[in-house]
Structure formats: C-alpha cells, structure tokens
C-alpha positions as CSV (number, residue, x, y, z in Angstrom):
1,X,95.6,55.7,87.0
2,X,94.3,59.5,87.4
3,X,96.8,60.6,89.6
4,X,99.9,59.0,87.7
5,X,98.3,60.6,84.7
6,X,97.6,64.1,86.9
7,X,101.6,64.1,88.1
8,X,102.9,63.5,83.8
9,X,100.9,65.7,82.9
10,X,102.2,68.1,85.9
11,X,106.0,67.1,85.3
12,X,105.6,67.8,81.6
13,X,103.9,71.0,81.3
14,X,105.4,73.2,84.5
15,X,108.6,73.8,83.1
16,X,106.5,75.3,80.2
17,X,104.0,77.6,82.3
18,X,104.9,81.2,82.1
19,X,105.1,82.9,85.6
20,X,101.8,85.2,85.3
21,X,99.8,81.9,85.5
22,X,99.0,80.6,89.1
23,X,96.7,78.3,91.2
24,X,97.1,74.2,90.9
25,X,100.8,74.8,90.4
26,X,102.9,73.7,92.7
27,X,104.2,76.3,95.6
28,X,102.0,78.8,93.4
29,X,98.9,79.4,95.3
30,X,96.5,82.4,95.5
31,X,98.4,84.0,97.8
32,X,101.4,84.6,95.6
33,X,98.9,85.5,92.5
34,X,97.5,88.3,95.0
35,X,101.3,89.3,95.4
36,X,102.2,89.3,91.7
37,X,98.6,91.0,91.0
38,X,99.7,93.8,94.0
39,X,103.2,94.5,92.4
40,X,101.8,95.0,88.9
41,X,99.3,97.8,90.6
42,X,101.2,99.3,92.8
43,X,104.9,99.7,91.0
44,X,103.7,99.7,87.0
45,X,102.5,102.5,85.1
46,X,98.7,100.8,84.8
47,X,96.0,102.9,84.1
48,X,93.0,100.4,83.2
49,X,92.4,96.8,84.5
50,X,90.2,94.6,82.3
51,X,88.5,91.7,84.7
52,X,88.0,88.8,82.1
53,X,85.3,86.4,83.3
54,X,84.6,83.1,81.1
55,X,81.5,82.0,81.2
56,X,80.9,78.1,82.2
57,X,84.8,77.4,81.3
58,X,84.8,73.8,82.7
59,X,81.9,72.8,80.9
60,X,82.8,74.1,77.9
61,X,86.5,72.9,77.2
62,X,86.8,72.0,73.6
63,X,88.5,68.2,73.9
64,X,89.7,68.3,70.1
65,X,91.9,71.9,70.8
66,X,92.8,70.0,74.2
67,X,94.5,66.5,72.5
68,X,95.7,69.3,69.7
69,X,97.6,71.0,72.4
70,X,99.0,68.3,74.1
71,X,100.4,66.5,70.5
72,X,102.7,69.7,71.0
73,X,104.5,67.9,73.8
74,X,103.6,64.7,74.1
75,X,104.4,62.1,71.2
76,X,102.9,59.1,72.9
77,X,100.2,57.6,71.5
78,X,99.0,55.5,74.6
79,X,99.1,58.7,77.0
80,X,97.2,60.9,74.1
81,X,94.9,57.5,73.8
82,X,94.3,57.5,77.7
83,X,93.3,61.0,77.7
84,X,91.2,60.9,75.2
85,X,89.5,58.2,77.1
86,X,89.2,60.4,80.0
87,X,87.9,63.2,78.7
88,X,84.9,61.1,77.1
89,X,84.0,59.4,79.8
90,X,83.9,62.1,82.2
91,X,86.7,61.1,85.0
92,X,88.9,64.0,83.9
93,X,86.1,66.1,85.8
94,X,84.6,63.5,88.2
95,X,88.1,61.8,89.1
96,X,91.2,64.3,88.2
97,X,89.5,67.6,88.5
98,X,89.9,69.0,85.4
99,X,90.5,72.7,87.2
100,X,93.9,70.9,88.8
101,X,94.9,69.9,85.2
102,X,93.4,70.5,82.1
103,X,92.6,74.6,82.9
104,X,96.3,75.3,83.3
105,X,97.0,73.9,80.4
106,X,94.6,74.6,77.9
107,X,94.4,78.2,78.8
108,X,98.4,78.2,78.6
109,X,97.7,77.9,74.8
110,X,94.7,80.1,74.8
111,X,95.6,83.0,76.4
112,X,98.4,82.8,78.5
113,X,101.3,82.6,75.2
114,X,99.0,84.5,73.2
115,X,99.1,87.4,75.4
116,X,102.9,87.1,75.9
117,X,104.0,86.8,72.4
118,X,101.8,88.5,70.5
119,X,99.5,90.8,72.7
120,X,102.5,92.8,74.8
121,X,104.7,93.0,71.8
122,X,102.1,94.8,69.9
123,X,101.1,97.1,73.0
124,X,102.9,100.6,72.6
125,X,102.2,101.0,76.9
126,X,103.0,98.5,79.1
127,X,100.9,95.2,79.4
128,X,100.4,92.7,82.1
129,X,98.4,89.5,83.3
130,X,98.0,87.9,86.1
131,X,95.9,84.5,86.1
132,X,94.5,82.2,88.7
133,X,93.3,78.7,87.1
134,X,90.6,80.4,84.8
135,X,90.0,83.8,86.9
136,X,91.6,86.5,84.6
137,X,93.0,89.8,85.4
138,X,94.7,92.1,82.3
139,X,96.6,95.2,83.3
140,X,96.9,97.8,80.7
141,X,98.8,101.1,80.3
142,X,96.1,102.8,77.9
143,X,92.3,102.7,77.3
144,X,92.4,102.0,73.5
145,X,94.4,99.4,73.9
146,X,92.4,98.0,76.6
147,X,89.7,98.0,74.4
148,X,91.2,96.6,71.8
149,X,92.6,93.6,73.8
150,X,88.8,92.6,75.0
151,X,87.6,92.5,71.3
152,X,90.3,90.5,70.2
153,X,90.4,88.4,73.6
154,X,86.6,87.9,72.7
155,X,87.6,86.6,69.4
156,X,90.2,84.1,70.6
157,X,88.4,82.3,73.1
158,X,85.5,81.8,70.4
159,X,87.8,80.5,68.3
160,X,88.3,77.7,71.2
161,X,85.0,77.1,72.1
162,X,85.0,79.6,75.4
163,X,83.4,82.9,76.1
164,X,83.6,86.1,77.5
165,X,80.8,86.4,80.5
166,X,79.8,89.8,79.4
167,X,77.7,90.6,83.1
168,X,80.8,89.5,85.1
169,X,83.5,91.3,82.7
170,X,84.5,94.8,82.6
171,X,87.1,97.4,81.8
172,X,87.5,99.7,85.0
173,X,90.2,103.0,85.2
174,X,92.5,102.1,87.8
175,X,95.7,103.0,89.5
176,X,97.6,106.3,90.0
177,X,95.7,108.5,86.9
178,X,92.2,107.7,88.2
179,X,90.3,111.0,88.3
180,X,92.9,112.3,86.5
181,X,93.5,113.2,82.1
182,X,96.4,111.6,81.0
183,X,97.8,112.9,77.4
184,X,98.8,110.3,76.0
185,X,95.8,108.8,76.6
186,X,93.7,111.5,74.7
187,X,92.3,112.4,77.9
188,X,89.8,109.3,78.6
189,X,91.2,108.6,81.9
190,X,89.2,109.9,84.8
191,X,85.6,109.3,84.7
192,X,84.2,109.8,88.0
193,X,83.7,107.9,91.4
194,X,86.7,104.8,90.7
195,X,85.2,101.3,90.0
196,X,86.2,98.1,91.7
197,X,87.2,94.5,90.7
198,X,87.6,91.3,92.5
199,X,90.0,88.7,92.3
200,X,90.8,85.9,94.7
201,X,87.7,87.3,97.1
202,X,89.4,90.3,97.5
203,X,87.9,93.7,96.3
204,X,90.2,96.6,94.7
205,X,89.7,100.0,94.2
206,X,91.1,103.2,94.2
207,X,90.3,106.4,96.0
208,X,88.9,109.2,94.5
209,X,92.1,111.4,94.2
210,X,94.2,108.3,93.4
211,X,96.7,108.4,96.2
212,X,96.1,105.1,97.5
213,X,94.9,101.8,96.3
214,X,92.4,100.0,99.0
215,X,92.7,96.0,99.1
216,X,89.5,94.5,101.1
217,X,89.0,90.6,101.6
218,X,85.9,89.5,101.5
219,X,86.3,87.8,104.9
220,X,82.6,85.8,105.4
221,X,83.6,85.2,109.1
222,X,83.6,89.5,109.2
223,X,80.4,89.0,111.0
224,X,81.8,87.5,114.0
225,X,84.5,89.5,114.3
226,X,83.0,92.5,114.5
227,X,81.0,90.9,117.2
228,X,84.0,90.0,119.3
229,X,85.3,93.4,118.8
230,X,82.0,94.6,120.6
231,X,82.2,92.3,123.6
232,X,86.0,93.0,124.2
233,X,84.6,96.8,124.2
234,X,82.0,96.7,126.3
235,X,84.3,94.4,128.7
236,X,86.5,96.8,128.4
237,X,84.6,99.6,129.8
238,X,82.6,97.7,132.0
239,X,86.1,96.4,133.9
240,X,86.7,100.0,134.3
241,X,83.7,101.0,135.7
242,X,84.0,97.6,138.7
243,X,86.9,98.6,139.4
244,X,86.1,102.5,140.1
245,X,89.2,103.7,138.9
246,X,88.0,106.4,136.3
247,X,91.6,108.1,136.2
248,X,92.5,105.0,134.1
249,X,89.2,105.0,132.0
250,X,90.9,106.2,129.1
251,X,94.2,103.9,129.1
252,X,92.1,100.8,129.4
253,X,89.6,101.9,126.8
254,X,92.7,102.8,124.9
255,X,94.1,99.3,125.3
256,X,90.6,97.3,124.3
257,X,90.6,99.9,120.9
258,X,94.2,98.6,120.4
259,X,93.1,95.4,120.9
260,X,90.3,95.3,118.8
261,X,92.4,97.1,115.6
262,X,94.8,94.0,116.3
263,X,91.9,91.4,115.5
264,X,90.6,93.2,112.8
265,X,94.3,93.3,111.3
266,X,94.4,89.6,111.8
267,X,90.9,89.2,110.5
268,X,91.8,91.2,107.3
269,X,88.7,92.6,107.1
270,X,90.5,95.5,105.4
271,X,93.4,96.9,104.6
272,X,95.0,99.8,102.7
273,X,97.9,100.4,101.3
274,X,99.3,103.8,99.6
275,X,101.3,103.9,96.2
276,X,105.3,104.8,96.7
C-alpha cells in the first residue's frame, strides 16, 4: 500500500517540482545537484553563499501544513484519508521514508516556490538555490540581501514548524570578489582568509586572491588511497634499484608519480577547477 501511495504521490507532484530541487526525484541524483550547484558558482555573478541547515527537519514535519499542501492537488478524500493515517501512525517514516516523499514536497511549498516567486523577484542582484531533499544551498549576488534572505528564511520555516540550525548555518563570501570591495556592495565583500561550505560531502572554497574555486570530496576511503599511492612508490623505486639500471631511475619514478596522480584523480580526493 506504501509504495502505490509513494509512486501517486511521485506521478502527481514531479511535473510540479521546480528544477533547483534535487535528490529522491527520479534521474535527479546528487550528482546532478553538484552540477547545477557548480554552474551557479562558477558562470553567475555570486558573491555570498548562505548554507541553510534545518535542524531535526524529519522529526519535525508539521502534518496539518502537510495534508494543507497536498488538498492543493489532490481532491480525493480516501488518498488525503490514507495519508493522514500514515502520518499518525508512523509508517510514512518507518515504511515509505518520509525523506523519499514527504521532504520534496513539503519543502516545495516551503521554500522552494517561495524563493522563486517571491524571493528572486524582489532581489535587485541575481539569486539562486540549489536543494538536495532538505540540504540547502542559497546563492546570492549581494551581502544585504543575503542577510536579509536568512532573517526572512528564519521566519518562514517557523511559520511551518521547522528551524534554522544556527551552529550548522552560515553566510560565507564566495566566488570571484572574494578578497576583493565590490561597489555596489558598499564595499563588504572581502573579509580575509575565504570560508568554506559543504554540500553533498564535498567542501567548497575559494582561494585567497579569488582566481579559482577548489571542490574537495570528502572521500572516507582517502586513507587507503594514499596508502596505495605509497606502496606503488616505494615499488616503484625499489624495481629500479633490482634491476640496476639507474639511467632509467627517473622515467620509472616518473611513471609510478603518473601513476599515483591517476588514482588520486579517480579517488577524487581533490580537485580544482579555475573560473573562465
């Protein structure tokens, strides 16, 4: 019963998601929300990232704002009546996981609209999200504005029972005018050694004269590649040494570095990638 209720819901609401939302969507994974998060950074005019944490969002999903949303597009009573049922007893979250389901959806009506229809018109610099069930990234051209947004966002999600973890959420400067004043921006941008954010266990940050934006996965296997990379080395060299042919010492060395860049590449332990 779940999952027929799981794939209704799914077929009802997906035409209605907006295209900044991502993760238990169909053929919308994290990968292509780290894509849509890298285009906003590296080819838009952003200057400040706000990294919006909710605190205990699962547990604290209001069910009356939930059946209130879905009466917007769904007029039958023994669906609505099922639900309803669902949410009270707990399978929603034991049987359907409510991440898979009710996130997208309630946070379509929380945020997601909300920040397209009324947050970007009202911006005067350019605006953008990028979302990931309930991990939230906001991409703004200016600092007041910025600011702004997080006092207001902070207000809308009490409104529906959710808020704001205040340890894990921040506003950082990022992108091309870090380190740098900015006029329009009365200056404020530029304060420093740049800040970082993660999203999707990578870590973001810019360099210190803002030429290049640095992507680095968290990769908890990092460990034991590095470790691989030092026995292919010290193969390496010791090879070179059995066979006593030091003229190609530095070839084969060469070759084992090349080798070991290639795993680390694979690995993505790091990577880097400069603005255009």
């Amino acid at each position: 019963m779940q999952a027929a209720l799981a794939k209704i819901l799914s077929a009802i609401y997906e035409p209605e998601f907006l295209n900044n939302s991502f993760g238990f969507r169909p053929n919308r994974g994290c990968h292509d929300a780290i894509r849509a998060l890298n285009d906003v950074l590296f080819y838009k005019p952003i200057n400040y990232v706000a990294d919006i944490d909710i605190l205990g969002f699962f547990e604290h999903i209001d069910h009356d704002w939930m059946i209130k949303f879905l009466e917007h597009r769904i007029q039958d009573p023994n669906i609505i009546r099922l639900i309803k049922r669902f949410l009270k007893s707990g399978v929603m979250e034991n049987g359907v996981r409510q991440e898979t389901i009710i996130s997208n959806i309630y946070l379509h009506y929380v945020i997601d609209l909300w920040f397209e229809k009324r947050i970007r018109r009202q911006t005067r610099g350019e605006a953008y999200m990028v979302r990931y069930a309930d991990d939230n990234i906001f991409c703004f051209q200016y600092e007041d504005e910025a600011n702004v947004f997080y006092k207001d966002l902070a207000d809308r999600l009490k409104k529906f029972g959710l808020e704001i973890s205040e340890e894990k959420s921040k506003i950082i400067a990022f992108g091309r005018n870090v380190g740098k004043k900015d006029k329009d921006d009365e200056g404020l941008g530029g304060r420093g050694k740049p800040e970082t954010f993660d999203f999707e266990a990578r870590v973001y940050s810019t360099s210190q004269d803002s030429t290049n934006i640095k992507i680095i996965l968290n990769n908890p296997w990092k460990p034991v590649t590095v470790g691989i990379l030092g026995i292919i080395q010290c193969y390496t060299i010791l090879f070179c040494y059995i066979c006593q042919n030091s003229e190609h010492l530095g070839t084969l060395m060469l070759k084992g570095l090349r080798i070991a860049k290639g795993l680390l590449r694979i690995s993505g332990c790091r990577s880097e990638v400069r603005f255009c």
